[in-house]
N, C-alpha and C positions, 0 to 999 in steps of 0.2 A: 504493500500500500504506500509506505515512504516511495519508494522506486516510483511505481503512479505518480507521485506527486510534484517528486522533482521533474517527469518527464513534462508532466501539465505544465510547472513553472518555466521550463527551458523552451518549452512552444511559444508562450505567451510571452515571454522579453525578444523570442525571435520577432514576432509576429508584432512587437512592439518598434521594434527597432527597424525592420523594412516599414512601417507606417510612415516612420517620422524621417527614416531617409525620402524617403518620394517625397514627402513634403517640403524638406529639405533642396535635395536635389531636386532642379524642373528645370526644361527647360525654359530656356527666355524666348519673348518675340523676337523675330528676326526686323530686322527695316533696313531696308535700303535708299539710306541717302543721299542727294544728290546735290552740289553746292559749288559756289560761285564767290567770288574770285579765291584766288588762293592769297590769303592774307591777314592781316589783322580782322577784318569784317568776320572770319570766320572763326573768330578764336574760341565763343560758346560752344561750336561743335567740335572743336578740337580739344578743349578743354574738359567737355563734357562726356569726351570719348577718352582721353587720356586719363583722366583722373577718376573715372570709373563710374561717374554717375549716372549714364544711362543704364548701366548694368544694376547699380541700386535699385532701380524703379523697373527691372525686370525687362529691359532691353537689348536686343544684342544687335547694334549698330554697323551696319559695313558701310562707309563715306567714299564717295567717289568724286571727282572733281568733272565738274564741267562745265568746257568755257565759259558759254552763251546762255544767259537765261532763258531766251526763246527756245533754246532746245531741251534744258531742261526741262520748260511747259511741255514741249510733244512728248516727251518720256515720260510725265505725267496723266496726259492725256492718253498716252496710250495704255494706260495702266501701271506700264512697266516700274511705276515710283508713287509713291501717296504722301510723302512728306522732302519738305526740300528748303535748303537754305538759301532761300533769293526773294527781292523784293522789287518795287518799282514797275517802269512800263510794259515790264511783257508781263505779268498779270495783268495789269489792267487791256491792254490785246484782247487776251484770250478769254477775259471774262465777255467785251463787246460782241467778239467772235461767238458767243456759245461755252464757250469752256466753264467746267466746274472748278478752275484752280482759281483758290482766292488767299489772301493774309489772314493769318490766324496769328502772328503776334508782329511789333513794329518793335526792334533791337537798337537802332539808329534812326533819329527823327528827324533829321534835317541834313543838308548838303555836308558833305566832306572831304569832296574831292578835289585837291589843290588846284588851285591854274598857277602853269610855271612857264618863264618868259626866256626870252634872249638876255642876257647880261646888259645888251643896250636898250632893251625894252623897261622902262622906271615906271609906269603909269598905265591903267590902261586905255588912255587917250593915247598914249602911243603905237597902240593896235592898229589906228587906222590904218586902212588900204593892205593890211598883211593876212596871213593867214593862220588861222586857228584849228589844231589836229583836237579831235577827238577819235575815241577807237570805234564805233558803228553808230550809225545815223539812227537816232531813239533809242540809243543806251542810256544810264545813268552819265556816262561821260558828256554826253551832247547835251541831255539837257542841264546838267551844271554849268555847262560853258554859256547855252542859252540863259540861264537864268543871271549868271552872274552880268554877262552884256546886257543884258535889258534894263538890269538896275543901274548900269552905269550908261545907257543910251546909248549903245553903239554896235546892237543889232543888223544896222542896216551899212554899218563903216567895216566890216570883218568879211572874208571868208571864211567860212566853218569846210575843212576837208576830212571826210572819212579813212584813216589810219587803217585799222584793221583791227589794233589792239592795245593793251596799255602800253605793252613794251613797246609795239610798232608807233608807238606814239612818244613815249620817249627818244626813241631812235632817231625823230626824223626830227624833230625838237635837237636832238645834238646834229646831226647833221647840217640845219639850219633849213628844213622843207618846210619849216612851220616858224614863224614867232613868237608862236606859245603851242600849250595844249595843256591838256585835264589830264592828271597823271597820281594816279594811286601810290599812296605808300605800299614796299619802300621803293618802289621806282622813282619817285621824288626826290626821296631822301638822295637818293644816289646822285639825282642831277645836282643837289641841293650844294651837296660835297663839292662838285665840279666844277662851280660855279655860275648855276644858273637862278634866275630871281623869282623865290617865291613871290607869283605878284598877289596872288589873294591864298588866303592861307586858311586852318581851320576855325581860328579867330575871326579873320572876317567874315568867312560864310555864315556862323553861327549869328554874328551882329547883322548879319541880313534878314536874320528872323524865318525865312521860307521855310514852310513844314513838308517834309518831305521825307518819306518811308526809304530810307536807302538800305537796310537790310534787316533781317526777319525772319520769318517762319512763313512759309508756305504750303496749302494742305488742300488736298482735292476734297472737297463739298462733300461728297457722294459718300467717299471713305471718314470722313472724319464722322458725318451722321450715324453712321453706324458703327464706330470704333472713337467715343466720345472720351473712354478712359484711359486710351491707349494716346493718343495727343496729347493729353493732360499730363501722363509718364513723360512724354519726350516732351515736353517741356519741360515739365520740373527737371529734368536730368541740363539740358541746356542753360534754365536757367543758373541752377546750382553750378554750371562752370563760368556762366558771370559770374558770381559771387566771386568764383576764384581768380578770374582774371583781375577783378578789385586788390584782392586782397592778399593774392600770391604770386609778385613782380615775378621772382626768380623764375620759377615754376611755367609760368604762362610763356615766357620768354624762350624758356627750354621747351615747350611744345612746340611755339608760334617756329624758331628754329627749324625745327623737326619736319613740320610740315612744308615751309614755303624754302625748305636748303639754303638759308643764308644762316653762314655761322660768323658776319659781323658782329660782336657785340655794341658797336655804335647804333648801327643798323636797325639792331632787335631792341632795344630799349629805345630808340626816339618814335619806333614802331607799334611798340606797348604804351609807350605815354599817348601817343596819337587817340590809342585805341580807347586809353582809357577817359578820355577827355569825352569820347566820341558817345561810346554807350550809355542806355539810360535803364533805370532801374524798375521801370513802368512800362511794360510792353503791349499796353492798348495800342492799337491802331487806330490815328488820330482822324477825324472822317474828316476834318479840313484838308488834311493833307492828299486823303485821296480824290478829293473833290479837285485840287488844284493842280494835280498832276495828270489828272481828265482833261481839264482844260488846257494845258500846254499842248497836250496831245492832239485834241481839236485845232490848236490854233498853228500845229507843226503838219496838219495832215496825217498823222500816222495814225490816227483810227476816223473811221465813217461818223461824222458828225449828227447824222439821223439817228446814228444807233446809240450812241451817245449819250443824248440826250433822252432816250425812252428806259434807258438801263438808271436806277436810282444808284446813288453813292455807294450805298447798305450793301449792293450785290459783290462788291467787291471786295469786303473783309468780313470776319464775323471773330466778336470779342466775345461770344461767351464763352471759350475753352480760358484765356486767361481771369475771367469775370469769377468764373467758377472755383479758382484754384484762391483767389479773393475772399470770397465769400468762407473756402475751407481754410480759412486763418493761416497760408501754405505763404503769403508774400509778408504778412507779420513776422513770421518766424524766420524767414528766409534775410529778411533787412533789418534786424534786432540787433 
């Protein structure tokens, strides 16, 4: 009967112990993300993948880079991706077009992309009659160049020429094809070195006041409705590596490294101060912003004006995935 009893007890710690492994051990979700530029903009997902927090929230992230936001939309649209690190005018495209990819959080609210000039260029009334590289015609880079000439009124004194890319836009800025162009850190930084002239820098965009979503979270409509708690993980996982890009120089510096292959250290910290200037701690998606960036687009041609204006502001972002994590006391504790 002892013998019986121990056998009964030796079942039941088995039987206890595979319980709580499975529990234990699970797998994660898989997601496959897709993200744009390779740089300080991405340092949440980098940081959020390095530092292990999507795995926290039961994630298991593969990041892939890719150029052009417009092609990350097709890769959304074709299913092939449900969540993605890009913001700006190819959402709003493809929402006019029909597309369900919209903003589900805004990371960056406003202009950050340097404009940098010839060593003889001091002003940009010196711009007249020269030409201005940006990398693709309705990128973030064209309309920062746009926006910055409009406030200084000299829209109609510039040519704006299509580059190809940030680097090809550095390139041709050294080469002297351009007199200026909009140029991402740290491709800046490097011309910066060289000695070409910040002429508006992240100081003055920011005292320009324009709201404008320059990067974020993006998530197909269709998929986040029926996967409401699973966006809500990969955020907090993202979010939680803002936190660290706050709060942990060295760390962020040694990922941002990692990812984008510069092992400057001048390079990677004026790259991290950039970043850190840049980011905001409130990731609603501000509806002025997207309002006003409709209208650029209206007023540059790159979306159908009719369709435009029949599509309301609302279709383009939707804040209750962040709204929500609000309400769960998750941004209290998160900025304590």
């Amino acid at each position: 009967m002892k013998r019986l009893s121990m056998s009964v007890c030796g079942l039941l710690a088995l039987a206890a112990s595979l319980f709580f492994s499975t529990r234990i051990v699970h797998s994660a979700d898989k997601i496959k993300f897709l993200y744009s530029p390779i740089g300080w903009e991405s340092l949440p997902w980098y940081v959020g993948k390095e530092g292990g927090y999507y795995e926290k929230y039961g994630l298991d992230v593969d990041m892939f880079f890719q150029g052009a936001s417009s092609e990350i939309i097709q890769s959304m649209l074709a299913g092939e991706v449900n969540v993605a690190g890009i913001a700006g005018p190819a959402v709003i495209s493809n929402v006019i077009g029909g597309g369900d990819v919209i903003q589900a959080a805004a990371l960056v609210k406003n202009f950050t992309i340097p404009l940098y000039s010839q060593p003889s260029i001091k002003t940009l009334a010196d711009l007249k009659g020269q030409k201005v590289g940006v990398s693709r015609f309705g990128a973030v880079t064209h309309i920062t160049a746009l926006a910055v000439l409009q406030r200084a009124g000299m829209v109609k004194d510039v040519t704006i020429v299509q580059t190809g890319g940030v680097s090809e836009s550095a390139a041709a800025l050294a080469s002297g094809a351009v007199a200026a162009a909009t140029v991402l850190p740290p491709q800046s930084l490097m011309l910066k070195d060289k000695g070409y002239r910040e002429l508006v820098g992240l100081k003055e965009l920011k005292e320009m006041n324009i709201p404008f979503v320059e990067a974020g979270l993006a998530v197909r409509r269709s998929f986040a409705n029926k996967n409401p708690a699973l966006v809500k993980r990969f955020l907090k996982g993202s979010l939680e590596g803002l936190k660290r890009v706050f709060g942990d120089k060295n760390f962020t510096m040694k990922v941002l490294g990692q990812y984008t292959k510069i092992n400057d250290p001048k390079l990677l910290e004026d790259s991290y101060e950039w970043a850190a200037a840049a980011f905001v701690k409130d990731p609603r998606v501000p509806l002025d912003a997207e309002k006003a960036l409709v209208d650029q687009m209206v007023a540059l041609k790159l979306v159908d004006a009719g369709a435009a204006a029949k599509t309301p502001v609302t279709a383009y972002f939707d804040n209750q995935y962040v709204e929500a994590l609000e309400k769960e006391g998750f941004f209290k504790k998160l900025w304590q």
